[in-house]
N, C-alpha and C positions, 0 to 999 in steps of 0.2 A: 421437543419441538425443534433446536437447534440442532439437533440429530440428525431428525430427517432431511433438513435442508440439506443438511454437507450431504447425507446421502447422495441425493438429489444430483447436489453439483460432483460428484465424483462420477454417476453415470452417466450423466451427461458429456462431461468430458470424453467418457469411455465411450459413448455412443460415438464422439463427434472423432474420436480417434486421436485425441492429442494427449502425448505422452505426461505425465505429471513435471516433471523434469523443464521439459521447455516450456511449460506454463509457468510454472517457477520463474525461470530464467527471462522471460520477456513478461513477468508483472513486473518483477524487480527493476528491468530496466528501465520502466515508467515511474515506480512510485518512487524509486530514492530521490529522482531530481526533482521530482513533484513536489518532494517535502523538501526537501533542501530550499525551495525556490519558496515556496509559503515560508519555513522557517527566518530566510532571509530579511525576505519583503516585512514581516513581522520585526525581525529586528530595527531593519530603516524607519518604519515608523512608529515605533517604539512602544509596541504591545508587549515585546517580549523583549526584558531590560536585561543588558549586558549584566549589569551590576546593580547592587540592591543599596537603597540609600542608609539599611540600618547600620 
């Protein structure tokens, strides 16, 4: 089933004419600072602990 999908999104791509390369390049440039910014925001409030009390 997850097969077919990438299938899918691979021709699509291909139909839509955008090279794999700069899909790459401008997902990345959204999702690093996206997690970076969740990863953060989770640190200030204190979901995800610097340090561990044991």
């Amino acid at each position: 089933m997850l097969r077919r999908y990438s299938r899918i999104g691979i021709n699509l791509r291909i139909m839509a004419g955008i090279d794999f390369g700069d899909h790459q390049r401008v997902t990345l440039k959204w999702a690093v600072p996206v997690c970076l910014c969740i990863m953060f925001t989770a640190l200030l409030m204190g979901i995800f602990p610097l340090f561990s009390p044991l």
